[in-house]
C-alpha positions, 0 to 999 in steps of 0.5 A: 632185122637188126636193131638201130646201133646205139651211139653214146653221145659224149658229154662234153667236159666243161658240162661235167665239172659242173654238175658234179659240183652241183651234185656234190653240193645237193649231196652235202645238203642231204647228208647235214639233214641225215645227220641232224634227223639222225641226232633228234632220233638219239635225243627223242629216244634219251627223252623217252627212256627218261620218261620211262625211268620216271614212270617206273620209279613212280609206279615202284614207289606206288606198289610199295607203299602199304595202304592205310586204314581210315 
């Protein structure tokens, strides 16, 4: 028993432009929100390596200074 043949249905060319458009559109949309997710990702990580930078200056100056007698 054979199977049915499979028949392509052509997409007719005025249909196509605009879905690419729109699919270039959403595209576009997903790239701008990668790019500015990507962006806060560097600034979160410069904010953090701040922070860290403080704490281990804070902690260095801490562990160096000589405990005073009462």
């Amino acid at each position: 028993m054979q199977a049915a043949p499979v028949r392509a249905i052509p997409v007719v060319p005025y249909v196509t432009a605009p879905l690419r458009a729109v699919e270039a559109v959403l595209m576009r949309r997903g790239q701008e929100i990668a790019r500015r997710n990507a962006w806060n990702a560097v600034l979160e990580d410069r904010r953090r390596a701040h922070d860290r930078r403080e704490a281990q200056f804070v902690l260095e100056a801490a562990s160096s200074r000589t405990p005073r007698a009462t």
